[in-house]
C-alpha positions as CSV (number, residue, x, y, z in Angstrom):
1,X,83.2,103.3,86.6
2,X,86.3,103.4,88.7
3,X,85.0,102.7,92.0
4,X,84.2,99.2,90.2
5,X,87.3,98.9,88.3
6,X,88.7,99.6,92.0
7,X,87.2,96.9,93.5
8,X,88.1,94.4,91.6
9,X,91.8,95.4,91.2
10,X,91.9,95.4,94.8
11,X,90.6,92.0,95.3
12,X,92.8,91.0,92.6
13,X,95.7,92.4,94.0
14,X,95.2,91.1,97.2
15,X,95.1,87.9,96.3
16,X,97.8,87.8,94.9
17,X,99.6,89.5,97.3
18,X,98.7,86.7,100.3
19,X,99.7,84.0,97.5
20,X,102.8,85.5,97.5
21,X,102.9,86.6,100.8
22,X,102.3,82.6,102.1
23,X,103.6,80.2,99.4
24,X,106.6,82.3,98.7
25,X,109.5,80.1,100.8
26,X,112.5,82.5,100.7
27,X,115.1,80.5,102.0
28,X,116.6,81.5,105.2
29,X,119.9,83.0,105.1
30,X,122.8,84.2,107.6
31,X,121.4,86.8,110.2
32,X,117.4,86.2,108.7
33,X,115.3,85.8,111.9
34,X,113.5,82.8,111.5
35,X,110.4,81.8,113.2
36,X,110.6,80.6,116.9
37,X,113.4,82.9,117.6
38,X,112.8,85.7,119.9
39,X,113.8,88.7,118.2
40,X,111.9,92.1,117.4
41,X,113.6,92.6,114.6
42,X,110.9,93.4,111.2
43,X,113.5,94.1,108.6
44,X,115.1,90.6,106.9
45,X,111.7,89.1,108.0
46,X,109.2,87.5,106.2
47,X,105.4,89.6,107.6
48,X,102.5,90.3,106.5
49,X,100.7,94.1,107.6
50,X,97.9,95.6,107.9
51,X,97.2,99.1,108.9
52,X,94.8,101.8,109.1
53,X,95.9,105.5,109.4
54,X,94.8,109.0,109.3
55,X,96.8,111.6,107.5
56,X,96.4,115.2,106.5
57,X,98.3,115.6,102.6
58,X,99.3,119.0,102.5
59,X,97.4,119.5,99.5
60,X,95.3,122.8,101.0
61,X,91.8,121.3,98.9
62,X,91.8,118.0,99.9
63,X,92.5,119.5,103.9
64,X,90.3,121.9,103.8
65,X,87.9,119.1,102.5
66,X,89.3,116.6,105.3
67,X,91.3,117.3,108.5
68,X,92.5,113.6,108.3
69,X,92.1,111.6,105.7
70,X,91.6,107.6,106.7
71,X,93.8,105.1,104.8
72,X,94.0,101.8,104.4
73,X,97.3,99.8,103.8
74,X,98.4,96.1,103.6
75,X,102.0,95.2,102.8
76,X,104.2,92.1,103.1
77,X,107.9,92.1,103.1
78,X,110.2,89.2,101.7
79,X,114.3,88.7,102.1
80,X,116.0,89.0,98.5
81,X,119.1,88.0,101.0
82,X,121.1,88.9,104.4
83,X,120.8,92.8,103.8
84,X,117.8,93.1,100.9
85,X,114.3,92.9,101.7
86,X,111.3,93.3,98.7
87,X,108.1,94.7,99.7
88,X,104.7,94.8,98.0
89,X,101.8,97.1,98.9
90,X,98.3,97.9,98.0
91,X,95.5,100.4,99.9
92,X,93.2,103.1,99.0
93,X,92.2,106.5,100.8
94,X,89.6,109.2,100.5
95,X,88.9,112.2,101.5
96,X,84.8,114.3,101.5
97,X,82.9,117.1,102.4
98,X,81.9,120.3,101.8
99,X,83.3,123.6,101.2
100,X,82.9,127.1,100.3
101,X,83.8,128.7,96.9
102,X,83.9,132.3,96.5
103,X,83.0,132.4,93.0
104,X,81.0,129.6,92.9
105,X,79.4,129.2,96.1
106,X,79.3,126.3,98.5
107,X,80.1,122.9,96.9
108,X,80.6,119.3,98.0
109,X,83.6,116.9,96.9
110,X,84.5,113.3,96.8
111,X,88.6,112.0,96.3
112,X,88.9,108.4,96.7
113,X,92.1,106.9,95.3
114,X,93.9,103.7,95.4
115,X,97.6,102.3,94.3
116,X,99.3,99.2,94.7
117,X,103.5,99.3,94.4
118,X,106.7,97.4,94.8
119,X,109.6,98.7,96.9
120,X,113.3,97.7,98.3
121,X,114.8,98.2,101.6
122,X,118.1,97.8,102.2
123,X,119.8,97.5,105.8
124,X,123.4,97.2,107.2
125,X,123.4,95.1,110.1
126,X,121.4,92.8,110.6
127,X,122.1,90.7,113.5
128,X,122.6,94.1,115.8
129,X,120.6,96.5,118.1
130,X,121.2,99.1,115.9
131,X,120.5,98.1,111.8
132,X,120.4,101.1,110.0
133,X,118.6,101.1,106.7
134,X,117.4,102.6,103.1
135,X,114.4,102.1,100.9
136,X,113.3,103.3,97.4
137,X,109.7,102.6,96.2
138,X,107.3,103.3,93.0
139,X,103.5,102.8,93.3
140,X,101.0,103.4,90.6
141,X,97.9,105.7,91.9
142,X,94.5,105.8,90.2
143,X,91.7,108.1,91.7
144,X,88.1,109.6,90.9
145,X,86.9,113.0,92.1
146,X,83.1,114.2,92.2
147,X,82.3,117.4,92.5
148,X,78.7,118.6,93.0
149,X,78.2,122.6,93.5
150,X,74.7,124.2,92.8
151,X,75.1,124.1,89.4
152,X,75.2,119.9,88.9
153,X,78.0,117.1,88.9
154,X,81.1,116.7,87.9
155,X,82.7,113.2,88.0
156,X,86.6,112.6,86.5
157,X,89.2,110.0,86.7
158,X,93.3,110.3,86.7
159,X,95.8,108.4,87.6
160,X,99.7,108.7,87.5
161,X,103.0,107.4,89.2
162,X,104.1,107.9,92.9
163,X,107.2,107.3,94.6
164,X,109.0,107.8,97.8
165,X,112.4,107.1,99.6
166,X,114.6,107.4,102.3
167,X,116.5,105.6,105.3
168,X,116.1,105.3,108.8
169,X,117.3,102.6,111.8
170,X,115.8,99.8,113.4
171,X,116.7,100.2,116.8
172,X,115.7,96.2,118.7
173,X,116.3,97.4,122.7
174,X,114.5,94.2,123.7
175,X,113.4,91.2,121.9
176,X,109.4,92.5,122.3
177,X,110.2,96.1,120.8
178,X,111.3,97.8,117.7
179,X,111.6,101.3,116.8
180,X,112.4,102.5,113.5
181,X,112.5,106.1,113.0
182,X,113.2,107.3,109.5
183,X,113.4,110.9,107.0
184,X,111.5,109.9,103.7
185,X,110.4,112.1,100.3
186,X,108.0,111.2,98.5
187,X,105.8,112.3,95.8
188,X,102.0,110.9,95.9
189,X,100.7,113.5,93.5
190,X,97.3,115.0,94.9
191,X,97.3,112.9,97.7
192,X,100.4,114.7,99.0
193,X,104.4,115.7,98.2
194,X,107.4,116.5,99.9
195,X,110.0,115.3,102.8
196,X,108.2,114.0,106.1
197,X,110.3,112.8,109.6
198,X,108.3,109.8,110.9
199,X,108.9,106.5,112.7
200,X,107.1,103.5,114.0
201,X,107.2,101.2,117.8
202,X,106.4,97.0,117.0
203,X,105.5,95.4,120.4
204,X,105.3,92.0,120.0
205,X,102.5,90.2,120.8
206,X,103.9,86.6,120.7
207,X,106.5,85.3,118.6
208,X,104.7,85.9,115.2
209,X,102.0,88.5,116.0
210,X,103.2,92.3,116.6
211,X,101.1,95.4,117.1
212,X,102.5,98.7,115.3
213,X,102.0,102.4,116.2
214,X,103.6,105.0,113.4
215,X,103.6,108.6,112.4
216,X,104.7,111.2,110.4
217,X,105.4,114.8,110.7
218,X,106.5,117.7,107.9
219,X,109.7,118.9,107.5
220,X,109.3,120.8,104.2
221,X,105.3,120.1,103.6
222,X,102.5,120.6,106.0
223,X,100.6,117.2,106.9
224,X,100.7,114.8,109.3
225,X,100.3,110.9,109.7
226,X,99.2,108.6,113.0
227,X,98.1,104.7,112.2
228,X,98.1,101.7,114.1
229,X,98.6,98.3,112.3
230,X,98.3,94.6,113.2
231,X,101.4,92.4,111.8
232,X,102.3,88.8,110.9
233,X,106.3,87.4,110.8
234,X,105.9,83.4,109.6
């Protein structure tokens, strides 16, 4: 059953990803903010992220299922160097309710789906107010669908290969706020294609803890995006 193969991919994964996330020691190199300097900058910093968000996909069964889908996402972002960050990701989504099918009457449907992925970003200037940026990323998505209509239950599996990128600037006005907004593309199979405008705000919390607000809006899909995350820089 997926939902159990799920589970324990997920706790897999995250392990690993906080292993990584903590014991990795990327040295620190010119114009990487280290810890105990005031800065808001998030890109060539070590952070981990988690963040909850709802979304609509664009895809018109899965909306018409679910206005807004929730989400959950944890990432972590490590410097390759002075202008390469790598990121790793994990989260799962899922969308349910009930509908109306004109041929086969009223039914109720189930989408959950998870993926875990590895990305790149790179950015320009790193030691200035304004660092603009790019970033390409693949993720692997698994998922399993139940239908039920008045005839019985269906239950199926699937999964397949997502990816999405972009560019953007990380704009640092003061040394408790980021904003970053960005154009992306991206292809997440069911669970949503095509090219979104979007951007996120960091206030800083302390020195190491940040609070994050982000969104997403179409440009040539429909679907929208609003989360709220909770951040660590170390």
């Amino acid at each position: 059953m997926l939902r159990s193969r799920f589970r324990r991919a997920w706790g897999s994964c995250l392990a690993v990803f906080l292993v990584a996330g903590i014991g990795c020691q990327v040295p620190l190199s010119r114009g990487q903010t280290p810890v105990g300097v005031d800065s808001s900058a998030l890109l060539g910093t070590r952070y981990v992220r988690v963040s909850l968000s709802r979304l609509e996909t664009g895809e018109p069964v899965l909306d018409e299922l679910d206005d807004f889908i929730t989400a959950l996402n944890i990432d972590f972002n490590l410097p390759a160097n002075e202008h390469i960050d790598v990121q790793g990701f994990l989260g799962n989504r899922e969308a349910s309710g009930e509908a109306f099918d004109p041929f086969f009457g009223p039914y109720a449907m189930t989408v959950g789906g998870w993926h875990f992925g590895l990305g790149v970003t790179g950015h320009a200037a790193p030691e200035e107010e304004l660092d603009p940026y790019v970033f390409v990323s693949g993720q692997y998505l698994a998922m399993d669908v139940t239908y039920q209509d008045l005839v019985g239950i269906v239950v199926a599996e699937d999964d397949e290969f997502g990816w999405v990128a972009g560019g953007g600037i990380e704009w640092r006005p003061h040394r408790s706020v980021a904003v970053a907004p960005y154009i992306k593309y991206f292809d997440n199979g069911i669970f949503g294609e095509g090219t979104r405008v979007g951007g996120r705000v960091d206030t800083w919390l302390d020195r190491n803890w940040f609070l994050e607000f982000s969104g997403e809006a179409p440009i040539s899909s429909s679907g929208h995006a609003i989360g709220l995350g909770l951040g660590f820089r170390y």
